[in-house]
C-alpha positions, -999 to 999 in steps of 0.1 A, spaced: -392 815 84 -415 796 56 -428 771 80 -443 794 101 -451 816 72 -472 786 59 -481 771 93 -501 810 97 -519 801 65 -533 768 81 -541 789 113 -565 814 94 -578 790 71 -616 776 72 -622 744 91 -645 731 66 -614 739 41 -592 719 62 -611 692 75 -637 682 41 -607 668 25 -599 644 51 -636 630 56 -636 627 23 -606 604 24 -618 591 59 -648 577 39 -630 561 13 -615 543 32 -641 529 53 -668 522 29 -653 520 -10 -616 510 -8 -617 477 -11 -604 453 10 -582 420 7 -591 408 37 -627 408 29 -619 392 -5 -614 421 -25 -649 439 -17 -657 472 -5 -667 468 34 -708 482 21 -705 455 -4 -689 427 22 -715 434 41 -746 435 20 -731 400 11 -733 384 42 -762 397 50 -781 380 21 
């Protein structure tokens, strides 16, 4: 009975309370998180690299 109790509460949340987190994270991960493979750099700052 709690999982639907708390799977209601996701239901009648906001969107933007529900989704923000995640494109916060989503961007993170994309743009500062850096990267091994791109020898330890964020991707914007792999980038700005090769492009000099």
């Amino acid at each position: 009975m709690e999982q639907s109790a708390s799977y209601r509460y996701y239901i009648s949340a906001d969107n933007e309370e529900l989704f923000r987190p995640v494109e916060i994270y989503i961007y993170f991960y994309n743009y500062k998180r850096f990267q091994k493979r791109l020898s330890h750099l964020a991707p914007t700052e792999y980038r700005c690299q090769m492009a000099a």
